[in-house]
C-alpha positions as CSV (number, residue, x, y, z in Angstrom):
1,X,-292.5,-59.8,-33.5
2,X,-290.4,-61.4,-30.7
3,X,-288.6,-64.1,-30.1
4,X,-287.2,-65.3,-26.5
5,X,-284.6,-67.7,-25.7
6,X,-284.7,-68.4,-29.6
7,X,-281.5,-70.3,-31.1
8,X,-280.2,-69.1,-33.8
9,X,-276.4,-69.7,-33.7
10,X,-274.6,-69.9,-36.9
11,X,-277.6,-68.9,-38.7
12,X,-276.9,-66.2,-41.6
13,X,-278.9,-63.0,-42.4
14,X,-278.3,-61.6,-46.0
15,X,-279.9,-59.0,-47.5
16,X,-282.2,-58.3,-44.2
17,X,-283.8,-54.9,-42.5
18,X,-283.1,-55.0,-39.3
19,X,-284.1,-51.0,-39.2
20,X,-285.4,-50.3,-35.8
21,X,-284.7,-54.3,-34.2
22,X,-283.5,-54.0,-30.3
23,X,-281.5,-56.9,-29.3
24,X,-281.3,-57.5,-25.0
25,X,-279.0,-60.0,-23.4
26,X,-277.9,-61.6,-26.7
27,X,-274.6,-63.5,-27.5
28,X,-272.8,-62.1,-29.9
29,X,-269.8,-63.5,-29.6
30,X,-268.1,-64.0,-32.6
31,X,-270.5,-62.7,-34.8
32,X,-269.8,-61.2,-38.3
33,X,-271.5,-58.0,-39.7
34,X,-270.3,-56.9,-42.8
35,X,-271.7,-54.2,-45.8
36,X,-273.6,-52.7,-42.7
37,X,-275.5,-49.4,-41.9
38,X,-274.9,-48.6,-38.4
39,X,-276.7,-45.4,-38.6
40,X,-277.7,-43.7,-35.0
41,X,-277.1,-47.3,-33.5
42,X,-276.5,-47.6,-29.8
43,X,-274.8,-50.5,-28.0
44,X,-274.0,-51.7,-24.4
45,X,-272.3,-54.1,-23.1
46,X,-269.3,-56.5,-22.4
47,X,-267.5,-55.5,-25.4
48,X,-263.9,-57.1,-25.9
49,X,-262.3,-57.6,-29.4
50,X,-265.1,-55.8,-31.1
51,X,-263.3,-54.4,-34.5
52,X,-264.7,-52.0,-36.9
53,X,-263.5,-51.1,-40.3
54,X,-260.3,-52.9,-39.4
55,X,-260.0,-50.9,-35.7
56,X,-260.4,-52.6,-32.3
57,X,-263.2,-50.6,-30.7
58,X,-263.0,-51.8,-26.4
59,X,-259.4,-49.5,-25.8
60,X,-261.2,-46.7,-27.7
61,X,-264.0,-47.0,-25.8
62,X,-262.2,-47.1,-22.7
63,X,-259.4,-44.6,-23.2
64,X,-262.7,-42.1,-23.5
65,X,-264.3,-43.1,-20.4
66,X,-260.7,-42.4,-18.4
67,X,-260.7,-39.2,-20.1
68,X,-264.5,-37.9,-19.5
69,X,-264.3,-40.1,-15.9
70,X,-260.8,-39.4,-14.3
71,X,-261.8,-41.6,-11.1
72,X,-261.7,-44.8,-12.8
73,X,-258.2,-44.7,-13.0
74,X,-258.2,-45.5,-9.1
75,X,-260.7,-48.1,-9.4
76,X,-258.1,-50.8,-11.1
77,X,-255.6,-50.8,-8.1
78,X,-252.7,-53.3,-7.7
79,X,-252.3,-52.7,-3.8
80,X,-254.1,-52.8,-0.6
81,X,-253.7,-49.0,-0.4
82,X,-255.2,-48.5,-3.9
83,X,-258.2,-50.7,-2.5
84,X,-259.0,-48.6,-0.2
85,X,-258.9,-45.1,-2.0
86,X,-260.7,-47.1,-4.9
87,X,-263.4,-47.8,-2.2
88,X,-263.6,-44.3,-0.5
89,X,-263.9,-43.1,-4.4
90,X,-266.7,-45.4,-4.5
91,X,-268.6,-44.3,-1.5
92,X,-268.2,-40.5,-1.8
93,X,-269.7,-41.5,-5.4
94,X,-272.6,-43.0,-4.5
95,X,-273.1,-40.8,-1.4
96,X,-274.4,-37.8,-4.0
97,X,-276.7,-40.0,-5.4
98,X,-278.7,-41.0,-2.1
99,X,-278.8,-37.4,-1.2
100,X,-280.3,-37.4,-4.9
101,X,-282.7,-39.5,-4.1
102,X,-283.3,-38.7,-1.2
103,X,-284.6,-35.5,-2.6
104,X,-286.8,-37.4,-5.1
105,X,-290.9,-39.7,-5.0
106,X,-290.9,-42.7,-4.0
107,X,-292.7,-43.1,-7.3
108,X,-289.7,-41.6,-9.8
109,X,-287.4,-44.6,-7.9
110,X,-289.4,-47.2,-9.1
111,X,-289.4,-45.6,-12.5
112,X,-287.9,-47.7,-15.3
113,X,-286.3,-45.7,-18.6
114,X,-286.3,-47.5,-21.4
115,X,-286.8,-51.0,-19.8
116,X,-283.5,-50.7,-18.1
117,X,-283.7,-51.3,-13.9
118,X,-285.2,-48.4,-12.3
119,X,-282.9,-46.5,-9.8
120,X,-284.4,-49.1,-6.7
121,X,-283.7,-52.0,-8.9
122,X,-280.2,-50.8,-9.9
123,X,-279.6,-51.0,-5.7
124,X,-280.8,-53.8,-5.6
125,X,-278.8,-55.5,-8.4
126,X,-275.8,-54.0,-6.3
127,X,-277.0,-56.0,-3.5
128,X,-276.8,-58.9,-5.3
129,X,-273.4,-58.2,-6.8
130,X,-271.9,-57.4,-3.4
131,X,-273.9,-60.8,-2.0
132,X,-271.9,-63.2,-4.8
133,X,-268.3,-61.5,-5.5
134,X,-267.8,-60.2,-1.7
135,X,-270.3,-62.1,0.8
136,X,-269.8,-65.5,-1.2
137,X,-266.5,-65.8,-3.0
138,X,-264.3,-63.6,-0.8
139,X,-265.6,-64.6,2.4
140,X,-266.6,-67.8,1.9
141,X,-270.4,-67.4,3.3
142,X,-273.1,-69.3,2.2
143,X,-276.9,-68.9,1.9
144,X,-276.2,-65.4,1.8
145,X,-278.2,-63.7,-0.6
146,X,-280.7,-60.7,0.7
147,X,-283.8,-61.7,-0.7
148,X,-284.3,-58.5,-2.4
149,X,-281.3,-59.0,-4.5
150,X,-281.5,-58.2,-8.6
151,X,-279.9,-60.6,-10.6
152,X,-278.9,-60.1,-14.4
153,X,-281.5,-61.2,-16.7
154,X,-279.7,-64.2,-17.8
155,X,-280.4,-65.9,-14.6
156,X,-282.8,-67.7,-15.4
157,X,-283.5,-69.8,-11.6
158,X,-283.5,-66.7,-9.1
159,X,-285.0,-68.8,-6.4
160,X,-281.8,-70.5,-6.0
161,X,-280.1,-67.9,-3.9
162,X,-283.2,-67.1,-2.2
163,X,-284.3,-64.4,-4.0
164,X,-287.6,-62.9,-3.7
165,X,-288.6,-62.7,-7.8
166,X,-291.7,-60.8,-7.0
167,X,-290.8,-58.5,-4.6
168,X,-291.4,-54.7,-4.8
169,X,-289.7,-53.7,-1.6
170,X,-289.7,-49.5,-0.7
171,X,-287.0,-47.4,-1.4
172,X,-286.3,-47.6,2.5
173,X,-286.2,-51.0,2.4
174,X,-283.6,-51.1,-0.6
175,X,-281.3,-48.2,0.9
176,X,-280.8,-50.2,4.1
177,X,-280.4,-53.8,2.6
178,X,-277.6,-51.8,0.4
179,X,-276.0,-49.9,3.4
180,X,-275.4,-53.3,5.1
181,X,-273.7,-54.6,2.2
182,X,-271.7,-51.4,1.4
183,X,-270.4,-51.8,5.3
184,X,-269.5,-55.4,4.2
185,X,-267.0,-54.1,1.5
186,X,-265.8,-51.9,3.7
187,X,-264.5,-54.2,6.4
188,X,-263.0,-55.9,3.9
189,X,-261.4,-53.3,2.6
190,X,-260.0,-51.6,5.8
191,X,-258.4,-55.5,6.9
192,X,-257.1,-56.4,3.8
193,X,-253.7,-56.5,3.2
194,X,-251.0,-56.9,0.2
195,X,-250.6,-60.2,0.6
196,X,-254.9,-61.2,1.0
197,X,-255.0,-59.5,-2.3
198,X,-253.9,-62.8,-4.1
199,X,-255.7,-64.9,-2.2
200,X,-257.5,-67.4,-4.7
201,X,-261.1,-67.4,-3.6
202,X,-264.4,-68.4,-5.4
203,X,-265.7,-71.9,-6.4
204,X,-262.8,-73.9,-7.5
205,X,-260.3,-70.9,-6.3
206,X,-260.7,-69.4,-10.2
207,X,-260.7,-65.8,-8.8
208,X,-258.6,-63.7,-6.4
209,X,-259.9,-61.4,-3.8
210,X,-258.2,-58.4,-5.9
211,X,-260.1,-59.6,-9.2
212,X,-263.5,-59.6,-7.2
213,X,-263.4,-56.2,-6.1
214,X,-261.9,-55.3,-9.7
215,X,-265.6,-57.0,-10.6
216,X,-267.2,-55.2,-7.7
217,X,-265.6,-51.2,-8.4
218,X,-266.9,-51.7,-12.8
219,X,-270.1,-52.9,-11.4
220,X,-270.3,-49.9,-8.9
221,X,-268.9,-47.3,-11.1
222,X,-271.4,-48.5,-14.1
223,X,-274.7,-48.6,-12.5
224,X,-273.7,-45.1,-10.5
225,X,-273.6,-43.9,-14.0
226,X,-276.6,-45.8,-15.4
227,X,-278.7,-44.4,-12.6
228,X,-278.0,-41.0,-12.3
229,X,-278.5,-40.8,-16.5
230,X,-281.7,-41.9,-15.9
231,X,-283.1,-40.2,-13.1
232,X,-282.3,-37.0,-15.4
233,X,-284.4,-38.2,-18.1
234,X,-287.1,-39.4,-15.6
235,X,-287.2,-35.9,-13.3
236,X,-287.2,-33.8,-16.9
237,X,-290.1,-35.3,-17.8
């Protein structure tokens, strides 16, 4: 049984087997679980102010990360130098995974693992990401989003920026839509300055140009990770 775009808030489950149920771009904000099994469970997310048995779970979560992932502690920086190492840190990153898949079928790239964006959609959400936090609200362009741009799931009216829902572009096609927008980033990062850091930017100036490349180095780091994990389940198969 599924239910899409069901509304359900404030509704109460007792006494329930939800054995087995997978839940994808839900709101759970605020929600209450209690006398659970969370048995083998898996969850991934934005997860802030999440507490179990009485223990905020998000620092956990991310003092583990830092410790298995020592470069993320160069992707929060406070200064225009700390930009620009977080951004070199970024690109040597992702620079092993294209000679990864550069190594790899066409086919395997287009390969989704457990319904999550294949490795070609996963550039292409990046293309998107860079198009809105860096293109749009740091720069100030409009009608700037590539056509083959991936938006998250919850938006719902694509064609708005322009994007191309049906496309199926080639891996070629992908790589160089994302090399032009990785050369973006970096011109902003090799200009800016201390004081362009705290620039207010975005609609209604309710970002600054430090917090949008904060957004853009989780986004990059994050799908760097969620890629390569699965391109080792999909070339072990």
């Amino acid at each position: 049984m599924r239910f899409d775009e069901a509304e359900r808030r404030g509704s109460e489950y007792v006494n329930v087997d939800l054995s087995g149920v997978r839940l994808r771009n839900v709101d759970l904000t605020g929600a209450k679980v209690m006398e659970a099994m969370l048995v083998n469970a898996r969850f991934s997310g934005l997860i802030e102010g999440l507490v179990v048995n009485d223990i905020e779970v998000a620092p956990l979560i991310e003092a583990e990360l830092d410790r298995r992932y020592p470069e993320r502690l160069k992707l929060r920086p406070s200064d225009a130098a700390g930009v620009r190492e977080a951004w070199s840190v970024i690109e040597d990153m992702w620079a092993a995974t294209k000679q990864r898949v550069n190594d790899l079928p066409e086919a395997i790239l287009h390969e989704r693992v457990d319904d999550e964006w294949s490795c070609a959609e996963t550039f292409r959400h990046l293309v998107f990401v860079t198009d809105g936090w860096i293109s749009g609200a740091v720069l100030g362009r409009t009608n700037h989003h590539h056509p083959f741009g991936m938006p998250p799931s919850y938006i719902t009216d694509p064609e708005r920026f322009g994007i191309e829902v049906d496309a199926d572009p080639s891996i070629a096609e992908v790589i160089a839509a994302r090399e032009d927008r990785m050369a973006t980033v970096r011109g902003v990062v090799d200009e800016v300055t201390d004081e362009d850091l705290e620039r207010a930017c975005g609609e209604q100036g309710q970002h600054t140009v430090l917090s949008c490349l904060h957004t853009l180095f989780d986004e990059e780091w994050a799908h760097n990770q969620y890629a390569n994990r699965d391109l080792d389940i999909v070339t072990r198969a």
